[in-house]
C-alpha positions as CSV (number, residue, x, y, z in Angstrom):
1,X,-31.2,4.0,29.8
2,X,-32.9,6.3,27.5
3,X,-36.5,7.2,28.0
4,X,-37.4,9.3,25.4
5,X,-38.4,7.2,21.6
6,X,-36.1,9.4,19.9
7,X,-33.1,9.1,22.1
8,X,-33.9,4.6,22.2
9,X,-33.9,5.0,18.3
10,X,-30.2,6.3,18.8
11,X,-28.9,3.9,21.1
12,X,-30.1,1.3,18.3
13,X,-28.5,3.4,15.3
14,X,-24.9,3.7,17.8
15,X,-25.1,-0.4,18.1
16,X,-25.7,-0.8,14.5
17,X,-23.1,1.8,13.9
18,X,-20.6,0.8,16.1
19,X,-20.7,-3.5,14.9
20,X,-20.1,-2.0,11.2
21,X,-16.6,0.1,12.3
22,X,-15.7,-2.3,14.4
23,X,-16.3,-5.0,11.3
24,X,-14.4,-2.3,9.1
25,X,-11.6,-2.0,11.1
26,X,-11.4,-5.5,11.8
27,X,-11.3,-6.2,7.8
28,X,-8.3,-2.8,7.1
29,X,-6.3,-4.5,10.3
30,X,-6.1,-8.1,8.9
31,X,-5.1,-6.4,5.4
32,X,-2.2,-4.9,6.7
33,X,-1.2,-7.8,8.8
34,X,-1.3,-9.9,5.5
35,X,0.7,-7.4,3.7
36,X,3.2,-7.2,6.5
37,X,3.6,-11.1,6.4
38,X,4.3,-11.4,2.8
39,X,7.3,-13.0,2.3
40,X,8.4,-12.2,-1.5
41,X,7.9,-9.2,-3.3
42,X,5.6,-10.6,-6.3
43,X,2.9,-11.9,-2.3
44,X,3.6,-8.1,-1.2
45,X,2.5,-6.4,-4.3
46,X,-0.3,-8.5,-4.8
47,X,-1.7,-8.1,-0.7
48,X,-0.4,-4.3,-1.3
49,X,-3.1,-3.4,-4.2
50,X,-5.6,-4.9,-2.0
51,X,-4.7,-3.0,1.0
52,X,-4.5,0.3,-0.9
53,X,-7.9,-0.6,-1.6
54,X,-9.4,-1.2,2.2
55,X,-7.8,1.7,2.7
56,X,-9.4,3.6,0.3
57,X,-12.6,2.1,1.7
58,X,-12.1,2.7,5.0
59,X,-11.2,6.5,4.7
60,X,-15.0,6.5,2.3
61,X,-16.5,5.2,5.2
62,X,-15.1,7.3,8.2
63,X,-12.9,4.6,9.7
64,X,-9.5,6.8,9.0
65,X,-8.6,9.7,7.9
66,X,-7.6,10.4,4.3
67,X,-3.9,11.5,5.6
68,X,-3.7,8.3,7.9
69,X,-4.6,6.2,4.9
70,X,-2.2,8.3,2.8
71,X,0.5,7.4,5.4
72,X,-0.4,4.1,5.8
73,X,0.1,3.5,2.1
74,X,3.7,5.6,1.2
75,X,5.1,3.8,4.4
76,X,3.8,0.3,3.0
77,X,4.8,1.0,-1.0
78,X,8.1,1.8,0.8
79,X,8.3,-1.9,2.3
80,X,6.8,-3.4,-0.5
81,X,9.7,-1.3,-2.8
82,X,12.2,-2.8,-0.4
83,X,11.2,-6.1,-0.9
84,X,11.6,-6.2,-4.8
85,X,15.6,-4.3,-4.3
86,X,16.0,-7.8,-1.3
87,X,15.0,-9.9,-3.7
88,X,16.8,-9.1,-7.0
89,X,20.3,-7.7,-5.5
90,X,21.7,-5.3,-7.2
91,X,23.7,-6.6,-10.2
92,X,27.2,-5.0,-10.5
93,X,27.7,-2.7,-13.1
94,X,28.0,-4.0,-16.8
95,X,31.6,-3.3,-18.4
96,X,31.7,-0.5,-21.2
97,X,31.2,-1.9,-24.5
98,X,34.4,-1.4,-26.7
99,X,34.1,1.3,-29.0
100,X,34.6,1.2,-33.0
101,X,37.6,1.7,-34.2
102,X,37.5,5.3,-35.2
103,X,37.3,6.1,-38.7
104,X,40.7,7.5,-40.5
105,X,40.2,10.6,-41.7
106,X,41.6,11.4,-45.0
107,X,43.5,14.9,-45.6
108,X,41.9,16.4,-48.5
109,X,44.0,19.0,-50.8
């Protein structure tokens, strides 16, 4: 254990410290388990925009990276993006609308 008062007022500051990340990255793993649960796309958008948010947070805070958080958030628009094309299959293509008869052109002299 540390003798000196300087070096006990850090070993306070690391537990304080360390109960906040951990609390942080308790909060940013139980967002993206909720997001990866969602069922439908209108749940996964909704959990997704609070995600991106935590996220945000997190990376303000010191808990990630700002290119982990980047990562984390193109890889879970991607599942969130294939959600919405599950749900709503792709309709097949409309028929071409019939044109207008073409006008006759009259010869003029």
């Amino acid at each position: 254990m540390a003798n000196h008062v300087s070096s006990l007022k850090r070993a306070r500051q690391t537990i304080v410290k360390t109960a906040v990340n951990r609390a942080n990255k308790s909060k940013l793993r139980g967002t993206l388990r909720l997001l990866r649960e969602a069922g439908d796309h209108k749940t996964a958008f909704e959990a997704y925009r609070g995600t991106a948010s935590v996220l945000d947070k997190s990376v303000q805070k010191g808990v990630l990276h700002k290119n982990t958080a980047s990562r984390y958030k193109g890889r879970l628009n991607a599942r969130v993006k294939a959600l919405a094309t599950v749900a709503a299959p792709v309709a097949a293509t409309p028929a071409p609308k019939a044109k207008a008869p073409a006008k006759k052109k009259t010869a003029t002299a």
